[in-house]
N, C-alpha and C positions, 0 to 999 in steps of 0.2 A: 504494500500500500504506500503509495504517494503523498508527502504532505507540502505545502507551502508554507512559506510565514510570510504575514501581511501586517506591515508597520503603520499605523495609523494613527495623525493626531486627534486627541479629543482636546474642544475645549471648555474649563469646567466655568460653567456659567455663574457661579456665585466667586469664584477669585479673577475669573478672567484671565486666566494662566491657561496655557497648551501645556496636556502633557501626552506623551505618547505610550501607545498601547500594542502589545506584539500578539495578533490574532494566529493561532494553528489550524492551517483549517484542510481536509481532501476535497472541497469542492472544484470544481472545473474552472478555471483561470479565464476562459472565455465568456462561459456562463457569467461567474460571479468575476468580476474585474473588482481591481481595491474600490470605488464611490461606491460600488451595491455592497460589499463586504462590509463597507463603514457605515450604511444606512442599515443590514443584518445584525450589526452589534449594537448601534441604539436600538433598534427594538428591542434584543434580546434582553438588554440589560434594566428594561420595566421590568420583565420579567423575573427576574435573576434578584432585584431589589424586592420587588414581592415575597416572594421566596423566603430572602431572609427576615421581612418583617412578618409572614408567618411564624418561621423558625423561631425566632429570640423575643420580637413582642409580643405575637400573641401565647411564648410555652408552648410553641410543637415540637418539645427536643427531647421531652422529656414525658413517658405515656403513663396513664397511671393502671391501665390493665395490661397484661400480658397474653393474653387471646386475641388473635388477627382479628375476627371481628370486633371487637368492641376498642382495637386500635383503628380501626378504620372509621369507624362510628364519629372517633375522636376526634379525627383528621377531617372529616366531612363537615362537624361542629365548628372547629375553627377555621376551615375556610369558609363559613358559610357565615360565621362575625368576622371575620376576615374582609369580605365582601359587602356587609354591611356596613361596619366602618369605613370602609373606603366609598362608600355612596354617602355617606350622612359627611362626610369630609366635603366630598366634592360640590357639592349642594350648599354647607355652611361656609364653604373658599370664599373669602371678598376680597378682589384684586386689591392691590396697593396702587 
């Protein structure tokens, strides 16, 4: 298997500072050229920030049953206040 690395600046909007990012990736270099590569990493990385504020804010690291179902149960709980926090956010947002 074939990999590439793809150097990419980001720049972070609250210091206004560029910093750069080293992407690993097997995708096809024609398909994805580095500008879609760098617009695939900003999406990705709602995602990826999501993730961790399930993980550490809402305590999904940590289960308190030991049976697959009712850790899933668990997991389904907190992304579903996960998702409502993040609507009552969006709605209570008042631009500056």
């Amino acid at each position: 298997m074939k990999f590439r690395v793809c150097k990419v600046r980001i720049s972070d909007p609250d210091t206004g500072k560029d910093e750069w990012e080293v992407l690993l990736t097997n995708l096809n270099r024609q398909e994805f050229p580095l500008p879609r590569m760098k617009k695939l990493y900003h999406l990705r990385w709602g995602i990826e920030s999501s993730f961790r504020k399930l993980k550490y804010d809402l305590g999904c690291i940590q289960f308190h049953s030991k049976q697959d179902n009712f850790i899933e149960m668990e997991i389904y709980a907190h992304m579903i206040m996960f998702n409502t926090v993040s609507q009552i956010n969006a709605q209570a947002y008042v631009p500056q």
